[in-house]
TILUMKE-606216 format. One line per field, with one value per residue (C-alpha): residue number from 1; residue in one letter; chain; x, y, z. Coordinates in Angstrom, 3 decimals. Example, Ala and Ser with C-alpha at 12.3 -4.5 7.8 and 13.67 -1.06 7.14 Angstrom:
lotor	[1:2]
zaro	[a:s]
logu	[A:A]
px	[12.300:13.670]
py	[-4.500:-1.060]
pz	[7.800:7.140]
END
This chain:
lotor	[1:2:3:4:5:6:7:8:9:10:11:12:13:14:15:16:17:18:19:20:21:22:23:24:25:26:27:28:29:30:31:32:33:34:35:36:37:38:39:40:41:42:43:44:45:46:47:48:49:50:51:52:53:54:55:56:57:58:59:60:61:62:63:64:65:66:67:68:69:70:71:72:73:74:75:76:77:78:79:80:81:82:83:84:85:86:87:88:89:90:91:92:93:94:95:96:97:98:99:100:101:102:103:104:105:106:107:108:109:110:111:112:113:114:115:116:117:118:119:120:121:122:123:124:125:126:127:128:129:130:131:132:133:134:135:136:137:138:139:140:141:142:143:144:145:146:147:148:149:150:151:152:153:154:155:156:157:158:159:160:161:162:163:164:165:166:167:168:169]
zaro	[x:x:x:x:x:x:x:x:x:x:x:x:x:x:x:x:x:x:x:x:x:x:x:x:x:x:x:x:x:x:x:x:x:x:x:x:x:x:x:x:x:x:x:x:x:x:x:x:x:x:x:x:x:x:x:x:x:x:x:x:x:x:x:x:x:x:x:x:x:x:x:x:x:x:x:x:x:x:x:x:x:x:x:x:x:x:x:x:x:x:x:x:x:x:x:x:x:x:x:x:x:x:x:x:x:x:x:x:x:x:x:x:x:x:x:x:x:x:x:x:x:x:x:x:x:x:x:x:x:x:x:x:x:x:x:x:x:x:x:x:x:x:x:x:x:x:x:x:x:x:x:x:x:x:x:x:x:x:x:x:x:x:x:x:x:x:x:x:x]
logu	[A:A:A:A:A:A:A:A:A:A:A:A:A:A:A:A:A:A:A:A:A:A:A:A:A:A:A:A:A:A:A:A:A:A:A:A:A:A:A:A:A:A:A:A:A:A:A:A:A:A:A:A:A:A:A:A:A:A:A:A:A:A:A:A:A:A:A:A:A:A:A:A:A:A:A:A:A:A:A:A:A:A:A:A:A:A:A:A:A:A:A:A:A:A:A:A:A:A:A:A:A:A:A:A:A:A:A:A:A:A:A:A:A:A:A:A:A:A:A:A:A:A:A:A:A:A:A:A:A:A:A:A:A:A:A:A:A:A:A:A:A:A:A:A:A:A:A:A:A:A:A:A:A:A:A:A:A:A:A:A:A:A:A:A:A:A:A:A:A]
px	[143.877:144.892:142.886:144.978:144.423:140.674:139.504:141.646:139.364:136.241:137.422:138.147:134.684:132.717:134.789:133.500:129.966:130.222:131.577:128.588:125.849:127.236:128.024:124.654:123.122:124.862:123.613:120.722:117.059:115.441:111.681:110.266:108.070:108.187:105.002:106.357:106.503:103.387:103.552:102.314:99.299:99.174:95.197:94.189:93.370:89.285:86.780:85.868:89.977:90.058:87.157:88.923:92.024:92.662:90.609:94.268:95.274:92.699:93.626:91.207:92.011:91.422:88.943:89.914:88.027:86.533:88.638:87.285:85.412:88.571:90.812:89.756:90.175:87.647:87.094:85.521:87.427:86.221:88.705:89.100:90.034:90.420:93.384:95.182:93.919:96.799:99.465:98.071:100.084:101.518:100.481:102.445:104.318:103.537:105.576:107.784:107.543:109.713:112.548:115.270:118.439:121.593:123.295:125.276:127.540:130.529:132.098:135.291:135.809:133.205:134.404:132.430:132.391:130.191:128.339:127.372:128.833:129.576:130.719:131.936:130.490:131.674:129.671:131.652:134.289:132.039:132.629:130.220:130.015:126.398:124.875:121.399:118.138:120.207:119.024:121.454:120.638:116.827:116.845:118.127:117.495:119.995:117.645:120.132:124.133:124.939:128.284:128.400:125.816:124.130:119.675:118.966:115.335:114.785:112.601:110.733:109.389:110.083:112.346:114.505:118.469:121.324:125.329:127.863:130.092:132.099:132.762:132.581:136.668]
py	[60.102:56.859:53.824:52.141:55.080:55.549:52.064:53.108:55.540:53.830:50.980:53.996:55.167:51.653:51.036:54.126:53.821:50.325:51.389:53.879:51.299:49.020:51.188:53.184:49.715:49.473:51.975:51.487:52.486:54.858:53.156:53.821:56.810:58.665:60.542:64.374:64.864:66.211:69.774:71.584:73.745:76.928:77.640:81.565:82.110:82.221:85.115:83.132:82.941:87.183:87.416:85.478:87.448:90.485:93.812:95.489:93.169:93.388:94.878:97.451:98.264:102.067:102.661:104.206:107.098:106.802:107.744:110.585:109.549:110.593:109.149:105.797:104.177:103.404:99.979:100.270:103.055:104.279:103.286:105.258:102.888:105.365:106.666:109.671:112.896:113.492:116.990:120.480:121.807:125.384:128.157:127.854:130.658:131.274:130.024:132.904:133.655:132.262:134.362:134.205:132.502:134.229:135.005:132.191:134.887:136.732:139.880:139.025:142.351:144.889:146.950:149.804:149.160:151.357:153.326:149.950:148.424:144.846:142.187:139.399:136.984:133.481:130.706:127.435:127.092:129.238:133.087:134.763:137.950:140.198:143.400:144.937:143.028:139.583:136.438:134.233:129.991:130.745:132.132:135.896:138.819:142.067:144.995:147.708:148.323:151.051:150.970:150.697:148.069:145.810:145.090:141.273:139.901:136.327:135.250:132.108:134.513:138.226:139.356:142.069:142.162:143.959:142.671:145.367:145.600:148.342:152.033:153.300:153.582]
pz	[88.261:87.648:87.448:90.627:92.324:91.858:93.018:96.500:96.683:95.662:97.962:100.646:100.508:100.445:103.897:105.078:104.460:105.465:108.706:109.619:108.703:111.258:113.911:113.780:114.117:117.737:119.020:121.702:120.158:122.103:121.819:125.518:125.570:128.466:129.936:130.555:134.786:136.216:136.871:140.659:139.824:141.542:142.372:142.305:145.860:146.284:147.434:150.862:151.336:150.703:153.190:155.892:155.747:157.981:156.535:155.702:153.574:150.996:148.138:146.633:142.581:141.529:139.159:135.906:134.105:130.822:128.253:125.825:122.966:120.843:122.577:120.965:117.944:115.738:115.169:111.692:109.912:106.660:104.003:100.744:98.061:94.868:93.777:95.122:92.969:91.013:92.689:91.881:89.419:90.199:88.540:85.260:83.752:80.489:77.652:75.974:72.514:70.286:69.227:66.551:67.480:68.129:64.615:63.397:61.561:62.173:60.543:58.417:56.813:54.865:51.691:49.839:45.922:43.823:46.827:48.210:51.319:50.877:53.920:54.411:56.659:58.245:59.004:60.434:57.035:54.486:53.592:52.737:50.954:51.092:50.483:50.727:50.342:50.285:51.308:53.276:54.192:53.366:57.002:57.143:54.941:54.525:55.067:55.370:55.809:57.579:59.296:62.270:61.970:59.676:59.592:59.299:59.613:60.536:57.947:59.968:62.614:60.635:63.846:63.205:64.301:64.028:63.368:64.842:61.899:62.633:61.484:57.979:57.584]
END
């Protein structure tokens, strides 16, 4: 903005405000207070009126029963402030035993050499090749190798499983 143009607008705005201020100062000042208007009273008719009227018109209310002593509220209720006792707990099932994970090996091939069977085992990227009373990852131990299946035992909990390696050809 330019300086020419910014002192039109401060000059603008002064104008303005000058402008209210001397209007608002016309304007007539309301001072007079003025007392509200006096409003009719309607009186509730008296007994001596009801007694004067014809015997018709007099109206009669019914009389309500008592209500039941349930039917009303109490007026001091008895408040519990503890806590709510925490949810029963169904009955639990009991925890299984722990068993031995699935085996982590699979059967690459088997081969008999000297009257022993020997096989071959994958982990992940590793081969492995076992026989009888090996001990493989500190975990499983070869008890036997009889094709069509080979006896592991899972050392950590001494679980016995078997490995379907095929027949003996």
């Amino acid at each position: 903005m330019t300086p020419a143009r910014r002192w039109v607008v401060w000059i603008a705005l002064l104008l303005g405000l000058g402008g209210l201020v001397v209007f608002e100062q016309r304007k007539p000042q309301l001072a007079a207070i003025v007392d509200a208007v006096p409003t009719r009273s309607v009186q509730a008719p008296s007994a001596e009126s009801n007694r004067d009227a014809s015997p018709g018109a007099q109206v009669i209310f019914a009389i309500r029963p008592r209500s039941a002593p349930g039917d009303v509220d109490d007026a001091f209720p008895v408040r519990n402030w503890n806590p709510p006792p925490p949810p029963q707990r169904a009955a639990s099932v009991p925890v299984p035993a722990p068993s031995a994970p699935p085996l982590p090996y699979t059967v690459f091939g088997k081969k008999l050499e000297d009257g022993q069977w020997q096989v071959f085992l994958r982990r992940e990227n590793r081969i492995l090749i076992v026989k009888s009373s090996d001990t493989i990852d500190d975990a499983y131990r070869i008890d036997e190798i009889r094709p069509p299946i080979m006896a592991l035992t899972y050392l950590p909990l001494q679980q016995k499983q078997t490995l379907a390696i095929g027949g003996a050809e």
